[in-house]
C-alpha positions in Angstrom: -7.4 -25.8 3.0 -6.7 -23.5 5.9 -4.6 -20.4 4.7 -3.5 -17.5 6.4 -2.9 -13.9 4.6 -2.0 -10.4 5.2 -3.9 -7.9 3.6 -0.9 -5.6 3.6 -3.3 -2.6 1.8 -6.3 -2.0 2.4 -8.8 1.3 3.0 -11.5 0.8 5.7 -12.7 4.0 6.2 -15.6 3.8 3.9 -16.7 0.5 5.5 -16.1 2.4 9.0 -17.9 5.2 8.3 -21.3 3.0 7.0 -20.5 0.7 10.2 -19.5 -2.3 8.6 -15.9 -3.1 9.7 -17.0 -5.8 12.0 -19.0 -7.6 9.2 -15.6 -6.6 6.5 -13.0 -8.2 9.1 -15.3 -11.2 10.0 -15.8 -12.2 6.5 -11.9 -11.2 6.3 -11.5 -14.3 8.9 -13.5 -16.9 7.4 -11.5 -16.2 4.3 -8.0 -16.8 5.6 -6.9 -12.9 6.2 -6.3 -12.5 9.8 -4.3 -8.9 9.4 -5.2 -6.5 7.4 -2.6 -2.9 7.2 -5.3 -0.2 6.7 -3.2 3.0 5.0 -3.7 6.5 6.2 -4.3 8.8 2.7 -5.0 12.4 5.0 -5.6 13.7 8.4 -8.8 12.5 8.1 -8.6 8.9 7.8 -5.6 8.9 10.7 -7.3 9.3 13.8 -9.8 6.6 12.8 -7.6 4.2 11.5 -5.6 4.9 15.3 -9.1 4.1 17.2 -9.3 0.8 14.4 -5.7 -0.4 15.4 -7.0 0.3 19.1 -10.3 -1.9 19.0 -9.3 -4.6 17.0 -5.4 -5.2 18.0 -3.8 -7.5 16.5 -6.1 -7.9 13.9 -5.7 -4.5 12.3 -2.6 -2.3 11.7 -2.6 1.4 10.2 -0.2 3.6 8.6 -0.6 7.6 8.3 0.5 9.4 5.3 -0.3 12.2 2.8 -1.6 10.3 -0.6 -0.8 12.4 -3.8 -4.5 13.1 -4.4 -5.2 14.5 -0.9 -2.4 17.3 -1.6 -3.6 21.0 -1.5 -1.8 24.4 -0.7 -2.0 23.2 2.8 0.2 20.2 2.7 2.6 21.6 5.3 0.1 21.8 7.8 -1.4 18.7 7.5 2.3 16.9 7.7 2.7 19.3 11.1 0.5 16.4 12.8 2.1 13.4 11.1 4.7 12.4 13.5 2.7 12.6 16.6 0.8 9.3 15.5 4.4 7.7 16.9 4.2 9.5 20.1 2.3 8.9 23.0 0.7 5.7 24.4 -2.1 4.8 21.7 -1.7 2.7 19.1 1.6 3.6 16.5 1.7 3.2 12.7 3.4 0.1 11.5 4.2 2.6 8.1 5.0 6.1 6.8 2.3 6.2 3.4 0.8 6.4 1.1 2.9 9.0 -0.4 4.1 9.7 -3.7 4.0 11.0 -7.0 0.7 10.7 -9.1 0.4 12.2 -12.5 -3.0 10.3 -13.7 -5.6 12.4 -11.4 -4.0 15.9 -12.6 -6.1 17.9 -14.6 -5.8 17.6 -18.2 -6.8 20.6 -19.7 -5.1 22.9 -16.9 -1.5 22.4 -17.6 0.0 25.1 -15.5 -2.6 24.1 -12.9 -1.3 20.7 -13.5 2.5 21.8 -12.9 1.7 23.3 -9.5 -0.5 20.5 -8.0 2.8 18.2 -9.1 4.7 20.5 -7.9 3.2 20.8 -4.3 3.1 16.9 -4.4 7.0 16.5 -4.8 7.0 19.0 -1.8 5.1 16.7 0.2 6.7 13.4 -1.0 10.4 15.1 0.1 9.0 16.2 3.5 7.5 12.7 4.5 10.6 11.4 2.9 12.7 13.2 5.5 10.5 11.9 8.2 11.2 8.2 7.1 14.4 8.5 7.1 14.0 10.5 11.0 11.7 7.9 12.2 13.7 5.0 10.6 10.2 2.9 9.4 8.9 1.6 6.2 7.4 3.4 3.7 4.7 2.7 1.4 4.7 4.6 -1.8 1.8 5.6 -4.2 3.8 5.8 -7.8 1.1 6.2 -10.8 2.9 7.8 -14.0 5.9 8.8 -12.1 7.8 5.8 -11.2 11.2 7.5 -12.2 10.8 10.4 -10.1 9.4 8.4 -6.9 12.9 6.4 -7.6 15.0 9.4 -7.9 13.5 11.1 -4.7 14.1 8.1 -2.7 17.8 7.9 -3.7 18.0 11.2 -2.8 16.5 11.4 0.8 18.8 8.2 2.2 15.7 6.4 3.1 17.0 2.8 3.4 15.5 0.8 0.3 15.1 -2.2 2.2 12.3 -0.3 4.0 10.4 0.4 0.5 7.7 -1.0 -0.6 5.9 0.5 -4.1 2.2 -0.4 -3.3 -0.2 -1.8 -6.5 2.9 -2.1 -8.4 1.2 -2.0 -12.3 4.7 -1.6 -13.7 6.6 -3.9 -15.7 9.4 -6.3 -15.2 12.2 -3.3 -16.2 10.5 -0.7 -13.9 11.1 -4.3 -10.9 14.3 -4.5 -11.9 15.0 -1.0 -10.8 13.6 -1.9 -7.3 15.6 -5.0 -6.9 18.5 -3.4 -8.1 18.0 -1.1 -4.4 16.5 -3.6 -2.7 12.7 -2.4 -2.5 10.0 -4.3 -3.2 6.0 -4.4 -5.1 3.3 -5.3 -4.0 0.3 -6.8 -6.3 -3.6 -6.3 -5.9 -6.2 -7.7 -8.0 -4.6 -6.2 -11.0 -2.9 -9.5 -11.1 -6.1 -11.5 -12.1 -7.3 -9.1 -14.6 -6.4 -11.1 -18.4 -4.6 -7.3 -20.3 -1.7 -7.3 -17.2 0.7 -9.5 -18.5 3.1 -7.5 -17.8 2.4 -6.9 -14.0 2.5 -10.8 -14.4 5.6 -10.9 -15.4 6.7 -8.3 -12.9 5.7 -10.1 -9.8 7.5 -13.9 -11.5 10.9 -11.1 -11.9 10.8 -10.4 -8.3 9.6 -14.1 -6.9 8.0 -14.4 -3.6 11.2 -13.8 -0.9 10.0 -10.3 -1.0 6.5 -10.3 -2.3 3.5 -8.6 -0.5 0.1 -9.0 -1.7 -2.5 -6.3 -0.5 -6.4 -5.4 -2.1 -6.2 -1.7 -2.2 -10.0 -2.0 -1.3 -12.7 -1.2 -1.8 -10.9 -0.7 -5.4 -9.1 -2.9 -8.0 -11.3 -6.1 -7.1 -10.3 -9.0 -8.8 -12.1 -11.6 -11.2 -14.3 -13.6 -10.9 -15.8 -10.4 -8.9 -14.6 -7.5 -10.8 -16.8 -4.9 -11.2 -18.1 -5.3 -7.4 -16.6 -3.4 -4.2 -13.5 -4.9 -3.7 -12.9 -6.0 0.4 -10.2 -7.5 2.0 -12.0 -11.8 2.1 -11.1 -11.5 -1.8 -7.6 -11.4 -1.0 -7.3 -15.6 -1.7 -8.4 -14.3 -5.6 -4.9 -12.3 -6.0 -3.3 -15.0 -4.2 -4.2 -18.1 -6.1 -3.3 -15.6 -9.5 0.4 -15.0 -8.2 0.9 -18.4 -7.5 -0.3 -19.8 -10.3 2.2 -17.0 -11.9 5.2 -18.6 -9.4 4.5 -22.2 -10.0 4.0 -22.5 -6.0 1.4 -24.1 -4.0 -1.2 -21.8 -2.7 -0.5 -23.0 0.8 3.6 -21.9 0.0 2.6 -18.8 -1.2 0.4 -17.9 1.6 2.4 -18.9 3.9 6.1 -16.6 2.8 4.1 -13.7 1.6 2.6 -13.7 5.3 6.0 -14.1 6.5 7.2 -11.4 4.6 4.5 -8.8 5.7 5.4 -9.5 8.9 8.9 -8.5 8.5 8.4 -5.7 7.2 5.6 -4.0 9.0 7.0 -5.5 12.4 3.8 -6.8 12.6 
């Protein structure tokens, strides 16, 4: 069966930088993913992911954004260079992100160094938020233990919902609800295939396909039957057949509206 996919979240800097993209997007090909959206997590991944977009147009896509694990003291500097990706003649971002909230990574036995990494990463999230809003794009957002403060920030900046998407959305159906409800959207990775995310499952059947995305957050989160292996972006037809096997739908259905709807929403 001849499928076509969007990888709408993907990290190719650490194929790049071993020189194996060519080999990642060919075998990317063969497997039905014909676009990938590789997502800028600091000022150095941006520039790379620009040359990327550059060489292989049409075929790869980039976004530039400050993840909440790449945030340091120096935040504000780093975000100094983030419009200028939209400037100019090269090739633009198709997304603001990743950015976000992230509570797993902080240290655990540091509280108050805890509070002021969180703290310097709600700084960042606002900033970038304002520039969403400035540059009217989407924006992909990292949320790990802090969905209701991503949520909360977002009604607060006026950044259109419409333009939202929550990337590796590992939520449940209450948490999609609250996305609906404002009219973002999740996306789902590999987590979807693993047998203890039922409630992801049932996540991704409460929002249906109109405004589903489907992304491998490689090289992490592979899916079965490969778990345990570096995830890439030709094991995207895995996550696929898992959500629509979760939606009742034909794999060819599926393939074909969550590729429409990447495509919408990235301008792609």
């Amino acid at each position: 069966m001849s499928l076509e996919l969007i990888d709408s979240h993907t990290h190719l800097e650490s194929f790049d930088k071993r020189g194996e993209t060519e080999a990642v997007l060919a075998r990317a090909r063969a497997a039905g993913v014909t676009q990938v959206v590789t997502i800028g997590t600091s000022t150095e991944d941006w520039a790379r992911y620009r040359g990327l977009a550059e060489r292989h147009a049409g075929a790869v896509h980039y976004t530039v954004g400050l993840h909440p694990c790449s945030v340091d003291e120096r935040w504000s500097e780093e975000l100094a260079e983030l419009e200028v990706f939209w400037q100019g003649t090269g090739a633009r971002p198709v997304a603001l992100g990743e950015c976000g909230l992230d509570r797993f990574h902080l240290p655990k036995n540091d509280p108050e160094r805890a509070a002021r990494i969180f703290g310097w990463q709600r700084a960042a999230f606002a900033a970038q938020l304002l520039v969403a809003e400035r540059l009217r794009c989407p924006l992909v957002v990292h949320s790990r233990g802090a969905f209701r403060e991503c949520v909360e920030m977002i009604d607060a900046s006026g950044v259109s919902w419409e333009r939202v998407v929550f990337h590796c959305f590992t939520e449940g159906p209450a948490e999609m609800a609250e996305l609906q409800r404002r009219g973002g959207r999740g996306s789902f990775t590999g987590v979807l295939t693993y047998k203890n995310a039922g409630a992801v499952r049932e996540a991704l059947v409460a929002q249906g396909v109109e405004r589903l995305m489907l992304e491998t957050d490689a090289p992490y989160l592979t899916p079965e039957p490969h778990r345990g292996k570096p995830n890439e972006p030709a094991l995207m037809r895995h996550t696929a057949e898992a959500a629509a096997a979760a939606l009742g739908l034909e794999l060819a259905e599926l393939a074909a509206r969550t590729t429409r709807g990447a495509r919408e929403f990235f301008g792609l």
